[in-house]
N, C-alpha and C positions, 0 to 999 in steps of 0.2 A: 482046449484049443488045438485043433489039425495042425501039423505041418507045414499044410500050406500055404495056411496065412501067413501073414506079416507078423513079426509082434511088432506094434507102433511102439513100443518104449525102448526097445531096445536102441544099442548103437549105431546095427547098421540102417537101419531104418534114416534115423537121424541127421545120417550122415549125407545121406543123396536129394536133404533139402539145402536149395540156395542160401546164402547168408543173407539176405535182404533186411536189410533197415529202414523202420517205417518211415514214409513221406521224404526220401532222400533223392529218390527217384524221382518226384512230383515237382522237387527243387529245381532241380537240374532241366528239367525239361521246360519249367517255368522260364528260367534263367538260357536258357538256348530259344529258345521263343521270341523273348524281349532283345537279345540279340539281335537276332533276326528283323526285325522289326525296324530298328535303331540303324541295322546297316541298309533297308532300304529306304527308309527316310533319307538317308544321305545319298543313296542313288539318286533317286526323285529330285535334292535339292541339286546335284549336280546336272542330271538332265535338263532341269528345267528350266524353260528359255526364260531371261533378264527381262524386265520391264522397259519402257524408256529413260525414266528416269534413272534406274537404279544404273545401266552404260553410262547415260549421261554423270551421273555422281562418281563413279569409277573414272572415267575419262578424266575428267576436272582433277581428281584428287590425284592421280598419274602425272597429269599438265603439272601441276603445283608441287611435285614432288620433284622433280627434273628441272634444272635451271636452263634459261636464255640459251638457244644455239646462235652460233655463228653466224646461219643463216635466216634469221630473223630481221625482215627491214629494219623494225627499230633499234636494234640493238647495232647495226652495221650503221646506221646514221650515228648513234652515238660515240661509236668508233671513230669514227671521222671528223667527231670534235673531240677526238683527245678522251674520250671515257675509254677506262680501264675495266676488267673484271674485277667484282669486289672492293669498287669505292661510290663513296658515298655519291649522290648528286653534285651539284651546284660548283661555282669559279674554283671553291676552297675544296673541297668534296667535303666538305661536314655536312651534307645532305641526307636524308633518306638512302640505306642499303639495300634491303630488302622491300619487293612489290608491295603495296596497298593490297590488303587482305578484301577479300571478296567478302559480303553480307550476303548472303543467297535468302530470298524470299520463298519463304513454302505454303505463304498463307494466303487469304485473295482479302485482306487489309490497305489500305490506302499507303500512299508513301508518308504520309504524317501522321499516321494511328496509331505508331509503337512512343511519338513523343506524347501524345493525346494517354494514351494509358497510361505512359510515366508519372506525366502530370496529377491524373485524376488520382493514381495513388497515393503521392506524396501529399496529396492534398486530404485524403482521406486517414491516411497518417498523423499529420496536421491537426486536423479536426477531432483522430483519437486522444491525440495527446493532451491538446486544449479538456477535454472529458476528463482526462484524468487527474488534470492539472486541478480543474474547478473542484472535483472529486476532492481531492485532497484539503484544499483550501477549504472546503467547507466543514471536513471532519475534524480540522485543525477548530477552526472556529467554532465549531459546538463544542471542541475541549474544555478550548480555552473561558468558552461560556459559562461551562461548564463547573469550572474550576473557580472560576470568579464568582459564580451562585453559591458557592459551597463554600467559600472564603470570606463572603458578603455574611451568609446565616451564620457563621460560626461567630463572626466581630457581632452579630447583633444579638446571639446567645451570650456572650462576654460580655456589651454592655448592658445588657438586662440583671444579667447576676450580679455587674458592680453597681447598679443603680439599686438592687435589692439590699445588697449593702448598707449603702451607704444611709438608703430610709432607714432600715435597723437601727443604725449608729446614730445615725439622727435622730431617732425619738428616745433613744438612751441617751444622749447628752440632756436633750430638754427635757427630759422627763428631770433626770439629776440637776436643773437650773432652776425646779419647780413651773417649765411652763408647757402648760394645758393643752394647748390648740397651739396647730401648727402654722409657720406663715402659711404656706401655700399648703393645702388638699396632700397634693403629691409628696411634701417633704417626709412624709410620716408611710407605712407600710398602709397597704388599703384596711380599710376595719371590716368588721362582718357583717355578715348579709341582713341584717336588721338597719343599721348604719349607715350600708348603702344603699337600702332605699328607699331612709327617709332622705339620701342626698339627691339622688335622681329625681325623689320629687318635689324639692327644692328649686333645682334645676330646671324641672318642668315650668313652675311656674313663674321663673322667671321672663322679661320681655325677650322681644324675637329681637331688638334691634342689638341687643346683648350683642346674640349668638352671630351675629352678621360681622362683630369685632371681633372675635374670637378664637384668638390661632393655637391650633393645638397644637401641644408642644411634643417632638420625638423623642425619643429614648436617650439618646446621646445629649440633645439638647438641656433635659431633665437632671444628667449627670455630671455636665459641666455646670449648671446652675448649682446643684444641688453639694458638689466639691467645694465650686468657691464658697458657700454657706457655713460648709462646715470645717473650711481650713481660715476662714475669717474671724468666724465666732470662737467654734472652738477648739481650735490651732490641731485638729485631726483630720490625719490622713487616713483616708480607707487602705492604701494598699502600702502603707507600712502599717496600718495596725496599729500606731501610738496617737496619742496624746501628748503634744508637746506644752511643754512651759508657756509660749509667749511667741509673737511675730518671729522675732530671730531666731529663735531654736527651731522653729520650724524650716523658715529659708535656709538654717546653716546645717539638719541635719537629712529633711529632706530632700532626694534628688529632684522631684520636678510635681506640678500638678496632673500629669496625665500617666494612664496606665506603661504608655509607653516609654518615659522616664526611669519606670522600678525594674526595666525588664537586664 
């Protein structure tokens, strides 16, 4: 390496560059720009001539900011009957102090179309509510439907299984009285599929004018029939479970005839 040259690594080389930090400069000139910018937009709004409305709004809201002079006719005829600064209206002054506020219209609406719009909302308010009101009421009602279907199966799963009972019990008592055949079909469990159907075709060939008398009896029906049978014969309760001695022990140990007695 000559003399002449530089050596780039040295010091003084080094030395006679600027300090520059990247993109600090690009800041800054961003930032003096947007300035710029910001203060002639405020030029512009101050130069810029007023609209008519926008005097007229200024004027008004100056007016209303400044109270009654002296020399305003009206307020000198009220002078002349005795009105003061600062009292109300009326013989007493418990009147009105302050002017009737201006409503300024900026819409091109009728004079009766802001009561017309009140209306139709509250009316469509109205109408939501009613929607939410029937809403309601009928999800209540399908609960409640609900609830009562499932209350309904549950009481007719119960008296199915006391009326299975109670046949059980019954054909064990008569079997143990030595008797055969039962009064009715129903008092006894149903028999097997041989059994029934030679009954059905017993049944079958019975007359039609039979079947025209013939009320079928439900489940609860069967078990109230079927209880007194066998708290009369033979002094047992399904739902204690015992065998009583005789009519009295029965009435004096049993609580009652029906499931909801033993509960």
């Amino acid at each position: 390496m000559s003399d002449e040259e530089d050596d780039y690594m040295s010091d003084a080389f080094l030395s006679k560059i600027q300090d520059v930090k990247p993109g600090v400069s690009m800041v800054r000139r961003v930032k003096e720009a947007m300035k710029r910018e910001e203060q002639q937009k405020e030029k512009n709004i101050q130069n810029r001539q007023k609209t008519y409305k926008e005097q007229e709004k200024e004027s008004r809201e100056a007016a209303l900011q400044s109270s009654i002079s002296n020399e305003n006719k009206g307020f000198a005829l009220l002078r002349k009957m005795g009105y003061k600064a600062g009292q109300g209206l009326g013989k007493e002054g418990a009147g009105r102090v302050d002017p009737i506020p201006l409503n300024i219209k900026t819409d091109r609406g009728g004079i009766g179309m802001e009561e017309a719009k009140k209306r139709k909302a509250e009316e469509e308010l109205e109408h939501y509510r009613q929607k939410v009101r029937a809403k309601q009421q009928n999800e209540t009602k399908s609960l409640e439907d609900f609830r009562s279907r499932v209350r309904t199966e549950r009481e007719e799963r119960k008296i199915e299984g006391d009326l299975g009972r109670s046949q059980r019990a019954c054909e064990q008592l008569d079997s143990q009285k030595g008797t055969t055949v039962p009064r009715e079909d129903w008092y006894w469990p149903k028999a097997d599929n041989g059994e029934e159907e030679e009954e059905e075709d017993v049944l079958n060939q019975q007359p039609e004018e039979e079947d025209e008398d013939f009320v079928e009896l439900t489940s609860f029906d069967k078990l109230q029939i079927l209880t007194s049978y066998l708290r009369g014969v033979h002094f047992y309760c399904i739902w204690c479970g015992t065998t009583y001695n005789d009519e009295e022990d029965l009435c004096s140990n049993c609580p009652g005839d029906t499931a909801a007695d033993h509960e």
